[in-house]
Each structure stands twice: as structure tokens, then as C-alpha cells.
DSSP file (Angstrom, degrees, kcal/mol; ACC not computed):
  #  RESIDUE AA STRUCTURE BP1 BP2  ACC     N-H-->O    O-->H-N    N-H-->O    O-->H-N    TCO  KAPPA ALPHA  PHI   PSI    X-CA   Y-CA   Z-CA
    1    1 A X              0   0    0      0, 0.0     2,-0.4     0, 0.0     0, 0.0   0.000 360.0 360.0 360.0 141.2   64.0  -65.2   19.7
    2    2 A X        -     0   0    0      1,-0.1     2,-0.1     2,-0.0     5,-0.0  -0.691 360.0-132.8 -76.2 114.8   62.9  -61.5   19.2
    3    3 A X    >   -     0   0    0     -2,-0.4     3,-0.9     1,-0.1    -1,-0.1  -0.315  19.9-116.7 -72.2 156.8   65.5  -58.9   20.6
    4    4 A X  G >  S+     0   0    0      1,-0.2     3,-1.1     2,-0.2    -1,-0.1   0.873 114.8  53.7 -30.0 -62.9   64.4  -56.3   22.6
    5    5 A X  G 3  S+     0   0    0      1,-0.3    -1,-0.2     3,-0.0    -3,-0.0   0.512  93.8  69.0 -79.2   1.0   65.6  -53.7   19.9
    6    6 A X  G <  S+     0   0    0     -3,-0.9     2,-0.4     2,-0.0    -1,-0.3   0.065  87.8  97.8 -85.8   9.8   63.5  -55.3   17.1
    7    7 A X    <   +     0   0    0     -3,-1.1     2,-0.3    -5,-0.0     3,-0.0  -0.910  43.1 154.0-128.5 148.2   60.1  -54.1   19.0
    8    8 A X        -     0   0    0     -2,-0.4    -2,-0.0     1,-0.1    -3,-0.0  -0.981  44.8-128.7-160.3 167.8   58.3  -51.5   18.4
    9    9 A X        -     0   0    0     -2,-0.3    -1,-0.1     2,-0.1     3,-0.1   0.734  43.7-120.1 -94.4 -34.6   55.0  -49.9   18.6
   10   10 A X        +     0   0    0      1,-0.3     2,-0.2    -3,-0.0    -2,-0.0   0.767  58.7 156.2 121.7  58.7   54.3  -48.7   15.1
   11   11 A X        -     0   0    0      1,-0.0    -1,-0.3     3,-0.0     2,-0.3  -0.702  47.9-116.2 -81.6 145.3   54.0  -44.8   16.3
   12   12 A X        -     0   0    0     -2,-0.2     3,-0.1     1,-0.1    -1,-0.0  -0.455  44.1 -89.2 -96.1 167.5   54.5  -42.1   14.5
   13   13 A X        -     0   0    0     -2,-0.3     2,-0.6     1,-0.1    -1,-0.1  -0.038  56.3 -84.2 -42.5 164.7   57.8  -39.6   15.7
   14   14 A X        -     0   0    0     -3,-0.1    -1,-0.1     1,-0.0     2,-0.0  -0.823  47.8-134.8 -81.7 105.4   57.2  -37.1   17.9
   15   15 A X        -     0   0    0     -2,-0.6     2,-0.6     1,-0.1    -1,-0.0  -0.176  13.0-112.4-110.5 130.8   55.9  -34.0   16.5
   16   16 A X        -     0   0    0     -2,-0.0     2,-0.5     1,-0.0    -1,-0.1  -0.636  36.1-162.3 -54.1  92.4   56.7  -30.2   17.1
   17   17 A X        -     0   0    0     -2,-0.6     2,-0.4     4,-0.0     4,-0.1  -0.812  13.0-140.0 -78.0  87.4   54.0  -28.6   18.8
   18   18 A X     >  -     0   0    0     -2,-0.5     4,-3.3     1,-0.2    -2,-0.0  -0.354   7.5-149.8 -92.2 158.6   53.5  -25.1   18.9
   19   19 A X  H  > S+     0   0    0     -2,-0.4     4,-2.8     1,-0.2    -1,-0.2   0.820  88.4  47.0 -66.7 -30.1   52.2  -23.7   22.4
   20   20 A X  H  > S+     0   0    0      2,-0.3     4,-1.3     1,-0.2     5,-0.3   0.747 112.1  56.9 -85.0 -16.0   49.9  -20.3   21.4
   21   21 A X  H  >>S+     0   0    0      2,-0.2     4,-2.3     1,-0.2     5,-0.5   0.899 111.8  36.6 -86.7 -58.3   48.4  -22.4   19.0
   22   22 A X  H  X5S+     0   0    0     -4,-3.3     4,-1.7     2,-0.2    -2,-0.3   0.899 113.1  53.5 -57.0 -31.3   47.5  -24.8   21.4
   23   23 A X  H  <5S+     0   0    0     -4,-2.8     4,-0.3     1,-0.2    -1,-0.2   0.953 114.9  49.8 -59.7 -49.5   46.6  -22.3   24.2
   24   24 A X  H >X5S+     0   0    0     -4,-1.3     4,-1.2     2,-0.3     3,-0.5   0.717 104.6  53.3 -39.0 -42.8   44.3  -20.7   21.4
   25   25 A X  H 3X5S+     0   0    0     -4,-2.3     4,-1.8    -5,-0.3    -1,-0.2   0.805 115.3  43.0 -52.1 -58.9   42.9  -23.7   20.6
   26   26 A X  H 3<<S+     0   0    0     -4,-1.7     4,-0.3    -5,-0.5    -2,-0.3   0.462 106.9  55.7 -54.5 -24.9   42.2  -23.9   24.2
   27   27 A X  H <> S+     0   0    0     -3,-0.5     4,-1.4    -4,-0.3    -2,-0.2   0.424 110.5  47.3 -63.7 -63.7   41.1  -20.6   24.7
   28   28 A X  H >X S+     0   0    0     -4,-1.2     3,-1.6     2,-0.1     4,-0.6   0.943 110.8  57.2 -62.2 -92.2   38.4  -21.2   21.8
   29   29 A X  H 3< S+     0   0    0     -4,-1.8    -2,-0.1     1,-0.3    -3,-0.1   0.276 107.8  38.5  19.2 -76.1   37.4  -24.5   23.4
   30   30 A X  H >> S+     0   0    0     -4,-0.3     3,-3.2     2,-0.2     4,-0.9   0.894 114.3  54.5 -66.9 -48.4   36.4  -23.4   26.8
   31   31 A X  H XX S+     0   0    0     -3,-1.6     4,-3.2    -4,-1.4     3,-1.7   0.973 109.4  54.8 -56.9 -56.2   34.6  -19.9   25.4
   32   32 A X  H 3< S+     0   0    0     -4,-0.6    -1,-0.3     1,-0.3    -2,-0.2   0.661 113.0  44.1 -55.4 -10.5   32.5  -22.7   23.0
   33   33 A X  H <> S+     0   0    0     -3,-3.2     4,-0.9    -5,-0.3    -1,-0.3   0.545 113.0  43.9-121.4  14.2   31.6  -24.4   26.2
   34   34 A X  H <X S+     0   0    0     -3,-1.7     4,-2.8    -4,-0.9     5,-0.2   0.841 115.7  49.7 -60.5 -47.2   30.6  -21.8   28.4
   35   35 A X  H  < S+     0   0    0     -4,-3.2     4,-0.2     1,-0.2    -3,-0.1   0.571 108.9  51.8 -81.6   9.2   28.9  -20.4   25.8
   36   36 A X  H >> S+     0   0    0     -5,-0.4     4,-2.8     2,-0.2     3,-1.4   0.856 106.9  55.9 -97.8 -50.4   27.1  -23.9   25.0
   37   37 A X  H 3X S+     0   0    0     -4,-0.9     4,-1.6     1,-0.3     5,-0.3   0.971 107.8  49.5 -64.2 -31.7   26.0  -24.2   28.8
   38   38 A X  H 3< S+     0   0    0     -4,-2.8    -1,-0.3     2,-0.2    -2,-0.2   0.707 108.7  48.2 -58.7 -15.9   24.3  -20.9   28.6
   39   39 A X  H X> S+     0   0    0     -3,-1.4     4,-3.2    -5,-0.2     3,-1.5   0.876 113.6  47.6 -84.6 -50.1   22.5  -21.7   25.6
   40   40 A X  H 3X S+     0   0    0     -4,-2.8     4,-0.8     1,-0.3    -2,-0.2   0.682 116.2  46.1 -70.4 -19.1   21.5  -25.1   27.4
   41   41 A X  H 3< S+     0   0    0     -4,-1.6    -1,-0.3     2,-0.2    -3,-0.2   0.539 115.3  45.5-106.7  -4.9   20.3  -22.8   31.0
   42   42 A X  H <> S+     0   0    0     -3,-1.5     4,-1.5    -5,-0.3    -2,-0.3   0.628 116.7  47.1-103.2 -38.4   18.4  -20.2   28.9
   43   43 A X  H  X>S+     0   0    0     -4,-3.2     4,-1.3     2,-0.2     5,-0.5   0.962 119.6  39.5 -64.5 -80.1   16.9  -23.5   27.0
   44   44 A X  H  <5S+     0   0    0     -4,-0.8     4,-0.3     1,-0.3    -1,-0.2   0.605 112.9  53.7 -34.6 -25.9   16.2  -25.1   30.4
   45   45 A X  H  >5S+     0   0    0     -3,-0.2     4,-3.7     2,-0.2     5,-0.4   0.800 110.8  47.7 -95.7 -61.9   15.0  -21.8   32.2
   46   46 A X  H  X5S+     0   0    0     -4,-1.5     4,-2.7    -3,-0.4    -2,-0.2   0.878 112.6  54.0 -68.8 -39.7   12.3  -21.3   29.2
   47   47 A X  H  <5S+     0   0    0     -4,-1.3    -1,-0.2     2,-0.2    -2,-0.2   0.776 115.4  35.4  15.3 -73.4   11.3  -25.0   29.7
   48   48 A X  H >>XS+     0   0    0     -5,-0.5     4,-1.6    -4,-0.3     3,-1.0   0.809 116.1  51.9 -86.4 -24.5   10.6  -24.8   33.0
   49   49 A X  H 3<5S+     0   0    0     -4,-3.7     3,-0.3     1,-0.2    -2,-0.2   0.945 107.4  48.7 -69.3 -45.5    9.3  -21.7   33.1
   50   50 A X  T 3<5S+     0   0    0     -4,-2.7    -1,-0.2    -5,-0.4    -2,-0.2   0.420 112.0  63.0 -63.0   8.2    6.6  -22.3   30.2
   51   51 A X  T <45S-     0   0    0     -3,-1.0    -2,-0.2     2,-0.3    -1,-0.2   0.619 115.9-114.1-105.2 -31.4    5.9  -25.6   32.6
   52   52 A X  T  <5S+     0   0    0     -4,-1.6    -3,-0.1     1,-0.5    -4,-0.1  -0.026  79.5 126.4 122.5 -32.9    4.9  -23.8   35.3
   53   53 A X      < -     0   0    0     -5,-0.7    -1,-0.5     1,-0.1    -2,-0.3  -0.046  67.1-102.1 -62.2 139.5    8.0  -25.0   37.2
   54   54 A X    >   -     0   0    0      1,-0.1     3,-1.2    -3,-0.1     4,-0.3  -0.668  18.8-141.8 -71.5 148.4   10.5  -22.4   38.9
   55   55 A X  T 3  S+     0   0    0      1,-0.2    -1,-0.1    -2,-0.2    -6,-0.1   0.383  94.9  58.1 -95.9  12.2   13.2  -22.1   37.0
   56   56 A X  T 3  S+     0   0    0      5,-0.1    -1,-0.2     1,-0.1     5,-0.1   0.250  86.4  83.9-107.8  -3.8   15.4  -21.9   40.1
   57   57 A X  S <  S+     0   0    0     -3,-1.2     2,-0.2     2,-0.0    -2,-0.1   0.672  77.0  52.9 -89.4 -24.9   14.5  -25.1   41.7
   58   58 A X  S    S-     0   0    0     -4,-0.3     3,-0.5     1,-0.2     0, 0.0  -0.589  91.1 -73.7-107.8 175.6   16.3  -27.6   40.4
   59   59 A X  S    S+     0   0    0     -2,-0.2    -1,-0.2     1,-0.2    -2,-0.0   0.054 107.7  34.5 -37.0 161.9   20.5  -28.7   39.7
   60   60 A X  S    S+     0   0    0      2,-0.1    -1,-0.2     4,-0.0     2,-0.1   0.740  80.0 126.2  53.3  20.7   22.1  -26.7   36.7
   61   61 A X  S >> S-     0   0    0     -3,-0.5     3,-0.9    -5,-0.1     4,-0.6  -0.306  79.0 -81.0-104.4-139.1   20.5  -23.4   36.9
   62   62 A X  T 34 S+     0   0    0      1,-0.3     5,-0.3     2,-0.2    -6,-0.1   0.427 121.6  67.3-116.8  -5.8   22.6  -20.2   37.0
   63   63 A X  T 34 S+     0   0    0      1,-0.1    -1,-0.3     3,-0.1    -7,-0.0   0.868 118.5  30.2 -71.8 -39.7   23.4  -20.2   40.6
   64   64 A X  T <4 S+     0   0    0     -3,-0.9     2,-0.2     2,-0.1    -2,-0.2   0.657 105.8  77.1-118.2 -28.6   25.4  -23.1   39.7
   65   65 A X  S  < S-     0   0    0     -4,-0.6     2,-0.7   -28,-0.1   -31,-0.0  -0.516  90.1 -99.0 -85.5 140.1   26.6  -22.7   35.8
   66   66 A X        -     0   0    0     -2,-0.2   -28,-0.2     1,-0.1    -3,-0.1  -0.712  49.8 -94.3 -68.1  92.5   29.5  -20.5   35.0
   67   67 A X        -     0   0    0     -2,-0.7   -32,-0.1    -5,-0.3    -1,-0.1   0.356  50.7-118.6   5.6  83.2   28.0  -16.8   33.6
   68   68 A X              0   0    0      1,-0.2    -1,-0.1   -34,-0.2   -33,-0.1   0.090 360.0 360.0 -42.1 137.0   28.0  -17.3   29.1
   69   69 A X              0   0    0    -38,-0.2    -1,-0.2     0, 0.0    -2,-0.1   0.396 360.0 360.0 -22.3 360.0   30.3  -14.8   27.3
């Protein structure tokens, strides 16, 4: 029979993280997805607008989207 202390997960140790590099990391992150929905509501906005459509009428336009960098 297999003891308890014979099992194991095959993971590797636990690793030493530092925190500003992850809050930086994090930091980048969010600015790359603000600045990705603004690209994607100025995309959407020219769309609708060259459609005829208001560009104010539907979900996801800027009332609703966070302001790009």
C-alpha cells in the first residue's frame, strides 16, 4: 500500500514573487485593455456611423465603456 507521504503532485516549489513587478505587470495590463476597448468603440462608432446607424444606439458605446488613455 501507498503511504500518504509517498504522494505527490509533481509541482514545482514555490517561487519568490516580487510585488511591483507584478503590480506593474498589472498596471500595463489594464492600460492595454482600456486602450483596446477604445480602439474597438472608435472602430464600432465609424461602422455605425458610415451605416447610417446612430452610433449611440446600441450596448457598448461610450456611455457605457471606460474613457481610452
Amino acid at each position: 500500500m501507498t503511504a500518504i507521504a509517498d504522494l505527490h503532485l509533481g509541482l514545482p516549489s514555490d517561487i519568490e514573487a516580487e510585488i511591483g513587478d507584478i503590480e506593474s505587470g498589472a498596471d500595463d495590463l489594464d492600460q492595454l485593455r482600456q486602450t483596446m476597448l477604445g480602439d474597438a468603440e472608435t472602430t464600432d462608432t465609424q461602422f455605425r456611423t458610415a451605416s447610417g446607424s446612430s452610433p449611440t444606439s446600441s450596448p457598448g458605446t461610450s456611455s457605457q465603456l471606460p474613457p481610452p488613455n
